[in-house]
C-alpha positions in Angstrom: 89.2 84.4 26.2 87.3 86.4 29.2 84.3 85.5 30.3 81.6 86.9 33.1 78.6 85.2 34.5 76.1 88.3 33.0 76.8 86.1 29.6 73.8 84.5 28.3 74.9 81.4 28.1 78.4 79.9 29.5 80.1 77.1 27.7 82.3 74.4 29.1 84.8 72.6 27.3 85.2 68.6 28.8 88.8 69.4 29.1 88.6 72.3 31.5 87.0 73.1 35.4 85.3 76.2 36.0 86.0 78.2 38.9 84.1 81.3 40.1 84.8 83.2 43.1 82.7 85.9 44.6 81.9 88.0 48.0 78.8 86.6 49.5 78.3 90.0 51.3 76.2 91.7 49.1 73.8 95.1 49.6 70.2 94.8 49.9 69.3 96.4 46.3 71.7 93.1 44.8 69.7 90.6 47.2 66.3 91.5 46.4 67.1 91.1 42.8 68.4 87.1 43.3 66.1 86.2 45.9 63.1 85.7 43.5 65.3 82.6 41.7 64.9 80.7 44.9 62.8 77.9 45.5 60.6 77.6 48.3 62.2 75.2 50.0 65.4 77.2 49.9 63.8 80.2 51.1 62.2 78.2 53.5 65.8 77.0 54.6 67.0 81.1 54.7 64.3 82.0 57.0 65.6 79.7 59.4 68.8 81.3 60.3 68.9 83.2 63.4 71.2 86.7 62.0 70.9 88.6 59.0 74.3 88.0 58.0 74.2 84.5 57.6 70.8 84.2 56.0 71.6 86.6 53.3 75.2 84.5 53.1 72.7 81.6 52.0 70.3 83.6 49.7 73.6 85.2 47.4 75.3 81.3 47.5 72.2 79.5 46.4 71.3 82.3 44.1 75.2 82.7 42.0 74.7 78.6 41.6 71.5 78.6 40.3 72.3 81.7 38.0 76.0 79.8 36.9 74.3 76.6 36.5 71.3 77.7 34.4 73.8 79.4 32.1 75.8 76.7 31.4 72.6 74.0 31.4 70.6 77.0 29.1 67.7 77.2 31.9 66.5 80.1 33.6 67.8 80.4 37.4 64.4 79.3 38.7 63.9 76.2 36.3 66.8 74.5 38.1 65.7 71.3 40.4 68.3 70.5 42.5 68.8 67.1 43.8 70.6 65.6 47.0 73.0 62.4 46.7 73.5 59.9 49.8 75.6 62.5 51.6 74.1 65.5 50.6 76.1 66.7 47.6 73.8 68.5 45.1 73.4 67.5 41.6 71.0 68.2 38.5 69.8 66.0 36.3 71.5 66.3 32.2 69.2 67.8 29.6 68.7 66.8 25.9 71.4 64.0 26.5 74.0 66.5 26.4 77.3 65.8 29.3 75.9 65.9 33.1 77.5 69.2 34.5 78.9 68.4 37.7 79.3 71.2 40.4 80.0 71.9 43.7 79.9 74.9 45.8 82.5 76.0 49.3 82.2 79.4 51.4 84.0 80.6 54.4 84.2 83.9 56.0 81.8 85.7 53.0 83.7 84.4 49.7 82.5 81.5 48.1 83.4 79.5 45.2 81.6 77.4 42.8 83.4 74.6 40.6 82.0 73.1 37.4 82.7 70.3 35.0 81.2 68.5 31.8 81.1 64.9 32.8 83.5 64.6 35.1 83.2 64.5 39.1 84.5 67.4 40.8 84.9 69.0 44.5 85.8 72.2 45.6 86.7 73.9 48.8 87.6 77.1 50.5 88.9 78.3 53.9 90.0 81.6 55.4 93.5 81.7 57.1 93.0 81.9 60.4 95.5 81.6 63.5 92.7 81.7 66.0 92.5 78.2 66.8 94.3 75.1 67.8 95.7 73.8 65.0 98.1 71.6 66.3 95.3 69.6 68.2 93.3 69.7 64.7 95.9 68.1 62.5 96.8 65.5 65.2 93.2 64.0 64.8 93.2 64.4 61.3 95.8 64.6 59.2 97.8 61.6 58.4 101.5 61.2 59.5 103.0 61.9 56.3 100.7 65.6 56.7 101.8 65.9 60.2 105.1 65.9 59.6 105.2 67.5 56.5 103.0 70.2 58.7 105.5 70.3 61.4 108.6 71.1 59.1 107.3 74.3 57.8 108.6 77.7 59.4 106.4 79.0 62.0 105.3 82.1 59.2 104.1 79.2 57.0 102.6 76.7 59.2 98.7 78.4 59.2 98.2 78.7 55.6 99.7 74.9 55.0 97.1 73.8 57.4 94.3 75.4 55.1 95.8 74.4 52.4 96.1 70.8 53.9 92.6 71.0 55.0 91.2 72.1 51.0 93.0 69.9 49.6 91.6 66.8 51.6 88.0 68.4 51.8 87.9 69.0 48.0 88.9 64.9 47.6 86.0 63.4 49.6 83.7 66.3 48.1 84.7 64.9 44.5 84.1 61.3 45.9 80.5 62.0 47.3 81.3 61.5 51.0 81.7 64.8 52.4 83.5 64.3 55.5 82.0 60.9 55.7 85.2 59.1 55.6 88.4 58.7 57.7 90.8 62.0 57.0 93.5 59.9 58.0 93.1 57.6 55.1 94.9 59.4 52.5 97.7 62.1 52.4 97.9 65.1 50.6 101.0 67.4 49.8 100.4 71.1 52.4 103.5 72.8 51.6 102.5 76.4 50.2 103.8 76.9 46.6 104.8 73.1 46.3 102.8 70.9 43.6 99.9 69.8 44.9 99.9 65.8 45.1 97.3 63.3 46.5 98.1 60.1 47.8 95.4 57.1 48.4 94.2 54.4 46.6 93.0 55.8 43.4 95.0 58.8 42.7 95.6 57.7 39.6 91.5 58.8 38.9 92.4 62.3 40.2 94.1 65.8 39.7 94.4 68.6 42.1 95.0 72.4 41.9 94.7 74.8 44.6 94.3 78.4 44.3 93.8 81.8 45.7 90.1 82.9 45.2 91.1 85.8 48.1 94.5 87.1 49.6 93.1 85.7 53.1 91.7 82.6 51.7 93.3 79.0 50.0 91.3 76.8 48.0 91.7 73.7 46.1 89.8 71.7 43.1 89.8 68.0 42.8 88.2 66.7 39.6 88.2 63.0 37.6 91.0 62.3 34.8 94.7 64.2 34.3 93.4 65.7 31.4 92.0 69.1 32.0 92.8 72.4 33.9 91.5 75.1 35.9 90.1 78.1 34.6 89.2 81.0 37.6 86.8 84.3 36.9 85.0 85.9 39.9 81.2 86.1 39.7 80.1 89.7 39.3 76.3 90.2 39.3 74.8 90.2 36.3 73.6 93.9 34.8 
């Protein structure tokens, strides 16, 4: 089965995630026409970034979530009321006692991606490769020894994207938990080799699954989500006509 955001409605089986990938780089015509779905407050929230780029960066993100989410809730883009957990991670309240959908959202470098699930909690993140930084001095602080090592024994053409995909795979954990970054990295170990099965060590692993994929050629990303019992499905978002 295929399937594209511009359907009317989206449906979500309990034993799958939903992931959706898109450029956030969009022309001006495209932007005008998801703008309007907005809130106040989140337009309020655009106007206060300093260059175009990232402002309409925040208008396309907020706008593909509210027009994925009201498809698979059955609301209208602008009928959506977000709400804020502890640590900031979004949510919206269930309708008609139907499954909550859970969902969250990553960007990095202009391509974003937005995971969804029916009733269980999930997290989601995404990272552009990059070698322009010191990522030796990054892992040391926070990556755990297993990571570290596991880091250092790749070959040198490797070692960049196992750092992102080290860095997803930990980020996409504590988003699924609620805590954001709010909790020691060093805490728990992930697998970073590139190709290799994903696997997450820490205290209640058994709770979890993770899956990492490639939402761009230059990008890694990884999906963390409640139970063994369910698997990833991946579209990109195209605008709807």
């Amino acid at each position: 089965m295929s399937m594209h955001s511009s359907d009317a409605r989206l449906t979500l089986p309990e034993n799958e995630v939903h992931v959706w990938c898109a450029s956030l780089d969009l022309n001006a015509a495209v932007l005008g026409h998801l703008e309007p779905a907005l809130t106040a407050d989140e337009r309020s929230r655009a106007a206060r970034y300093f260059f175009d780029r990232d402002r309409n960066r925040f208008i396309a993100a907020r706008a593909m979530l509210r027009d994925l989410l009201g498809k698979y809730m059955g609301l209208g883009a602008d009928n959506l009321h977000l709400r804020y957990g502890t640590y900031g991670k979004p949510y919206c309240e269930p309708i008609n006692g139907s499954p909550p959908i859970h969902f969250n959202v990553s960007h990095s470098a202009g391509t974003a991606v937005f995971a969804f699930s029916s009733g269980r909690e999930v997290g989601v993140d995404v990272e552009a490769i990059r070698t322009d930084f010191a990522q030796d001095e990054v892992a040391e602080a926070h990556f755990s020894k297993r990571e570290l090592a596991e880091l250092r024994s790749l070959s040198p053409s490797l070692r960049a994207e196992g750092f992102f995909v080290c860095w997803t795979r930990k980020e996409a954990y504590l988003k699924a938990l609620g805590w954001g970054l709010h909790a020691p990295l060093t805490s728990f170990s992930v697998s970073l080799t590139p190709g290799q099965p994903e696997d997450l060590q820490s205290c209640d692993s058994h709770r979890w699954k993770m899956i990492s994929f490639r939402p761009a050629s230059d990008h890694v990303g990884a999906v963390v989500a409640e139970g063994k019992n369910w698997h990833l499905r991946q579209w990109p978002w195209q605008f709807p006509a």
